[in-house]
Each structure stands twice: as structure tokens, then as C-alpha cells.
C-alpha positions in Angstrom: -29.6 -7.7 23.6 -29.3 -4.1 24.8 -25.7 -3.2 26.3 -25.6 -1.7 29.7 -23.9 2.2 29.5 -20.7 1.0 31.6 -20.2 -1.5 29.1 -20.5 0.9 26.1 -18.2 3.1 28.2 -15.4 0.6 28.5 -16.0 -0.4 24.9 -14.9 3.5 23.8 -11.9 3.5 26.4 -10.8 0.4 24.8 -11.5 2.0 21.0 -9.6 5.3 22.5 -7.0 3.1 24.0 -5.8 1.4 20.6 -6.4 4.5 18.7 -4.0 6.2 20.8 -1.7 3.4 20.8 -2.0 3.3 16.8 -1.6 7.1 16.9 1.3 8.1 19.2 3.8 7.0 17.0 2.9 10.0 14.0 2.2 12.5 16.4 5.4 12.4 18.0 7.0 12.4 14.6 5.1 15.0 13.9 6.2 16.7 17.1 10.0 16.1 16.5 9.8 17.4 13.1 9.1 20.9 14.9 12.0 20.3 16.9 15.4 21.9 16.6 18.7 19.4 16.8 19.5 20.4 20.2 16.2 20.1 21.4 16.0 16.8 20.1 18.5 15.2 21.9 18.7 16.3 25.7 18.6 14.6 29.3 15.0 15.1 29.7 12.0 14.4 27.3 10.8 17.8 25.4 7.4 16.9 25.0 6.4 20.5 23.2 9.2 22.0 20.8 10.1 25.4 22.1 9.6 27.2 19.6 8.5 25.5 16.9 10.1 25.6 13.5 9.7 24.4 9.7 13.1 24.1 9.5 13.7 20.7 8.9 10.8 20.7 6.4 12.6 23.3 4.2 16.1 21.5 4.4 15.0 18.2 3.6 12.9 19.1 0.6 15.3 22.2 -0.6 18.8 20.6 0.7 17.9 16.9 -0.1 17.3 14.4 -3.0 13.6 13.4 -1.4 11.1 15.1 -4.6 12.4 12.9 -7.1 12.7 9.7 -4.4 8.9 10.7 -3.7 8.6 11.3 -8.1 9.9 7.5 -8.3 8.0 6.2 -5.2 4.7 7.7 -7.1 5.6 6.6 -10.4 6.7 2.9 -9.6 3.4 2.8 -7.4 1.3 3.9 -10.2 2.9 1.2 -12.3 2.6 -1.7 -10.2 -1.5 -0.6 -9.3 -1.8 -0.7 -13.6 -0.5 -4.3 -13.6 -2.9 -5.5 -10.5 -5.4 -3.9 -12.0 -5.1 -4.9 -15.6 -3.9 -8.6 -14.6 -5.7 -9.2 -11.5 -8.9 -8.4 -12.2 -8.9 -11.0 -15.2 -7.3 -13.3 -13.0 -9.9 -12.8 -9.8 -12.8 -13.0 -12.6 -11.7 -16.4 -13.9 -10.9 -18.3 -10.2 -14.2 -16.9 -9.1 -16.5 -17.7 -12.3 -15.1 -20.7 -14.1 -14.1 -24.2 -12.6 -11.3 -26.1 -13.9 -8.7 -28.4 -12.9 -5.7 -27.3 -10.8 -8.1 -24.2 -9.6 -8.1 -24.5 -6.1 -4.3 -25.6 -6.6 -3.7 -22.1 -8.0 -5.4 -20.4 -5.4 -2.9 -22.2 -2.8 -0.2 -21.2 -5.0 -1.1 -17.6 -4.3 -1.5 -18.1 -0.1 1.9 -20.0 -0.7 3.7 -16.3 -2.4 2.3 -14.4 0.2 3.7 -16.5 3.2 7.1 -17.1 1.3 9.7 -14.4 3.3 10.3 -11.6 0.8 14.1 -11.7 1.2 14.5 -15.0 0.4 12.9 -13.7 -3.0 15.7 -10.9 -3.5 18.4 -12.9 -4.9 16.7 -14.4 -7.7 14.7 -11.4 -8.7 18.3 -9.6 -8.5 19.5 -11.9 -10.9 16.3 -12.1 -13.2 16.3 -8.2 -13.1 20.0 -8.5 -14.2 19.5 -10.6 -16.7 16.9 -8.8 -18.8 18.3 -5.8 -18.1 15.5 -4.3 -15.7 17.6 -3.8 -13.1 18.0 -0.2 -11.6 14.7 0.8 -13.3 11.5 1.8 -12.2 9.4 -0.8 -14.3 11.7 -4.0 -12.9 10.8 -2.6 -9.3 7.0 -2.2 -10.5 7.2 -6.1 -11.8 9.0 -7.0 -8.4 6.0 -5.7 -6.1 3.2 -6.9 -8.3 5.0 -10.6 -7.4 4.2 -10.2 -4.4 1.1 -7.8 -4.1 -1.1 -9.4 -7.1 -1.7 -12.5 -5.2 -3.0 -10.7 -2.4 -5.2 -8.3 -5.2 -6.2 -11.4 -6.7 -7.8 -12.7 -3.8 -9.5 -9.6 -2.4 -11.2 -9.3 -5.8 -12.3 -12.8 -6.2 -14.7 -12.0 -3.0 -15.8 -9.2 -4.3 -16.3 -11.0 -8.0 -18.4 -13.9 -5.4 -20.7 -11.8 -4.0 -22.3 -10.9 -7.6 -25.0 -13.3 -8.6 -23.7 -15.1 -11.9 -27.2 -15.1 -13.0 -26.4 -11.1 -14.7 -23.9 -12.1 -16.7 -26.1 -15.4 -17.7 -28.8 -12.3 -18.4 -26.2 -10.3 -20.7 -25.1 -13.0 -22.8 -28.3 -13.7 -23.7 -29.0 -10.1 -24.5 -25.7 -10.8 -26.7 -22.8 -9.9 -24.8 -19.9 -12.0 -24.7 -18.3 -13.2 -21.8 -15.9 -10.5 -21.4 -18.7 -8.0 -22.1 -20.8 -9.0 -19.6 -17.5 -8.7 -16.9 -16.9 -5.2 -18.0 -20.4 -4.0 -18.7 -22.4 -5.5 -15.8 -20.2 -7.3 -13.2 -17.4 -4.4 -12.8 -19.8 -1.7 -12.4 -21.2 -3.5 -9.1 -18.0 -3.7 -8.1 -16.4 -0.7 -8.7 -15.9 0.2 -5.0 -14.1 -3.2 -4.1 -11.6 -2.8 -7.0 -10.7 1.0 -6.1 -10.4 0.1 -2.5 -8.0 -2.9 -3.9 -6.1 -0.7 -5.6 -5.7 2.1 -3.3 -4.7 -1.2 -0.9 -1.7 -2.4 -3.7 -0.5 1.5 -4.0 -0.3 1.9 -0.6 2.1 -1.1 -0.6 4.2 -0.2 -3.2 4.5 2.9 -2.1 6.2 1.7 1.6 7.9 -0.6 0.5 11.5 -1.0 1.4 13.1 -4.4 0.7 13.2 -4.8 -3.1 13.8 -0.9 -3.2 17.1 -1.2 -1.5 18.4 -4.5 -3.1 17.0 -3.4 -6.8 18.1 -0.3 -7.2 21.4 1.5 -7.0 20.7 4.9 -9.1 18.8 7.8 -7.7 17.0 7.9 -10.9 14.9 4.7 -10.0 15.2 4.8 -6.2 12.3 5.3 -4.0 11.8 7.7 -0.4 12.0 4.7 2.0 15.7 3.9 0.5 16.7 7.7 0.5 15.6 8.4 4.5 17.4 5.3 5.4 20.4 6.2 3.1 20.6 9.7 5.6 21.5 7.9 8.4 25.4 8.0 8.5 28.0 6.3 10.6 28.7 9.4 13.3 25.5 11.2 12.6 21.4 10.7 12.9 19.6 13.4 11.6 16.5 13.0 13.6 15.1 16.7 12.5 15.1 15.9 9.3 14.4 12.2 9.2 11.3 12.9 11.0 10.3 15.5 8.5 11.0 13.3 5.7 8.9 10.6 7.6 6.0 12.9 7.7 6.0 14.5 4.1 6.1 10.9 2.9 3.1 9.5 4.9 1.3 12.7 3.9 -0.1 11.4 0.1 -0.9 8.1 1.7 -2.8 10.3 4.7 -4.6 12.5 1.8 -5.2 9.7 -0.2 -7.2 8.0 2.4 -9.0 10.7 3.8 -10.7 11.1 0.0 -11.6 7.4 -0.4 -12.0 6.4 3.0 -15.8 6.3 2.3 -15.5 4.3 -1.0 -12.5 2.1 0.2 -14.6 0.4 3.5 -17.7 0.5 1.5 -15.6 -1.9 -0.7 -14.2 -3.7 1.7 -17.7 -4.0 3.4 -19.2 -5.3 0.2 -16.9 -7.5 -0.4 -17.1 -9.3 2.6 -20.6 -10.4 2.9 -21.5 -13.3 -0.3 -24.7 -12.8 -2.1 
């Protein structure tokens, strides 16, 4: 069925619409961050800073504590990707490939996690953390989000593990591979784009993550950019200036990041949604 030109018209302003929407929000971060204090806060909306200025960029990252917040936010991201990966994919292999009692029990288990409100999970990770002496540390916040991000990784990979015809690995094994062989030598090659685009997925996460960050740690040496922006705000002062510029150095990995794998990371999504 061919579509009319005013409906592919209104179809775009719709598109443009939500984009926009989606949008607004960064650019006029963006904008503020430009912005000195005074023009910031007046009677009537600046929409332009007059003039513009890097100002707030250079205090925050020369003045403030946010490289090593961003160093910790990188490294505890990196960290709790390694575990999804390592752990996940194993797991995603085995729901999708073998059969076995409690399976499907399991696989509620994991839909269960991800509806379960993530502060009602901060008191007993605060004590477990405590107990085994993880707390304040970078690896005990990494363990914290893979709780709650691996069942989600698990999931997206087992669709991606789906759509790849069991019949390969039937195909390797009799060429002599074992079971695990066959997984890394013909199944995760075909789905090479699904797993980066899971993991870019799980680091994105981690890396806005707020909760567990400000409940977990209490040491500048393990905490993480979200906790440190939000630690700026003081009783009788906002620093809008330089929150905003914080706010926009910190999205701007995440923005890079995607712009590289975009590509790869719907390709992967794409593939992952349609079952061979």
C-alpha cells in the first residue's frame, strides 16, 4: 500500500516532534553551560548566552573533584560490562540451547529482578557489601549493578542466541568441537553485533547510575560523577553554571560512544529481534 505525500508529511512532523521533545532537554543544558551566573538566573528567559563563555567547563574540571568521579564511573562500568559479558553470555547460551527443569522458572526469576524497586534492594546489598568488606569499593558497586543489569543482558542475548539455527553447532561437534567450542567458534561470531550492542547497553547503565552509587559509597576514591554533581548542590546555593557543565561533559562519552557503534549496536538489536 503506497502512502499518500500528506501522510508521509505528518509522519516526519510527528518524527521531528518527538525528536525535539527528546532533544530540548541537552540543548538547553548545553545552552546554560555557556551561560554566566547572572545570566542564568533573571526575570526573563535568556534563550542565547550573551556572550558565551567556557567558564564553567574550566572550573568544574580544574576547580572540582569530577576526573576521578568520571575515572571511577569508567572503571566500575568497565567492570560490571566484564561480568555481563563473561557470566551472561554463558548464561543466555544455556536457557536458549538446553532444556531442563526449573528453566522457564529461571527465566521468570530474572523478569521478577528487573521489576523488583531498586531501593528496596539497597539495604541488604549495604549490609552484604558490609559484611564482606566490599563496601566503599569500586568492585562491590560493579557486583551491585550486574544484580540488576545481567538479567536484563541475559535476556537480550538469549534472542540473539535464538535466532542462530542449532543445526551449526550440531555441524561443529561432529567436525569435533565440543560444546563450548562450537559456542565460541561458530555461534558467537554470528552474533558478535548483538553481544557489543548488549554491552554497550549494560555500560551505558552503569555508567548513569545513581542509586547504589550514593547509598554504596562514601569515599571519593570509589564514588561515581552522578553522586559528585548531586553532592554540589548545597543548602543556600545551586550552581547551575557548573552543574550544567558537569551534566554535559558526563553525557559526552556516552554521546561518542554511540555515535561510533550506532551502526553495529541497531544492527544488533535488529538481528536479534527477528528468530531464524
Amino acid at each position: 500500500m503506497h502512502r499518500s505525500r500528506g501522510e508521509k508529511i505528518l509522519a516526519y512532523v510527528i518524527a521531528l516532534a518527538f525528536a525535539f521533545f527528546a532533544a530540548f532537554p541537552v540543548v538547553w543544558t548545553f545552552i546554560t553551560s555557556l551561560k554566566q551566573e547572572k545570566d542564568i538566573i533573571t526575570r526573563s528567559i535568556r534563550l542565547l548566552p550573551d556572550p558565551a563563555t567556557l567558564h564553567n567547563y574550566v572550573a568544574i574540571w580544574t576547580q572540582s573533584n569530577l576526573p576521578p568521579l568520571m575515572w571511577n564511573s569508567a572503571v566500575t562500568s568497565f567492570l560490571t560490562v566484564l561480568i555481563c559479558v563473561g557470566a551472561g553470555t554463558l548464561a543466555a547460551y544455556s536457557v536458549s540451547r538446553y532444556r531442563y527443569a526449573g528453566r522457564n522458572h529461571m527465566l521468570l526469576f530474572f523478569l521478577l529482578v528487573r521489576m523488583f524497586p531498586l531501593v528496596l534492594m539497597v539495604i541488604p546489598l549495604f549490609i552484604i557489601m558490609r559484611n564482606i568488606g566490599l563496601l566503599d569499593t569500586r568492585i562491590g558497586l560493579a557486583l551491585a549493578y550486574t544484580g540488576f543489569l545481567l538479567p536484563i543482558f541475559i535476556w537480550m542475548m538469549k534472542g540473539f542466541f535464538d535466532a542462530i539455527p542449532s543445526e551449526l553447532e550440531e555441524a561443529a561437534r561432529i567436525d569435533g568441537c565440543t560444546r563450548l567450542g562450537g559456542m565460541v567458534r561458530v555461534v558467537l561470531p554470528l552474533v558478535k553485533g548483538g553481544l557489543f550492542a548488549c554491552a554497550v547497553f549494560i555500560g551505558i547503565g552503569a555508567w548513569n547510575e545513581y542509586l547504589f552509587a550514593l547509598m554504596l559509597t562514601t569515599s571519593g576514591g570509589s564514588r561515581t560523577w552522578p553522586v559528585g554533581l548531586q553532592l554540589m548542590v548545597g543548602e543556600f546555593q545551586l550552581p547551575w553554571g557548573a552543574l550544567a557543565a558537569g551534566g554535559m561533559l558526563s553525557i559526552l562519552p556516552v554521546l561518542v560512544l554511540f555515535a561510533l557503534v550506532q551502526r553495529s549496536m541497531v544492527r544488533g538489536l535488529a538481528a536479534g529481534a527477528v528468530k531464524g
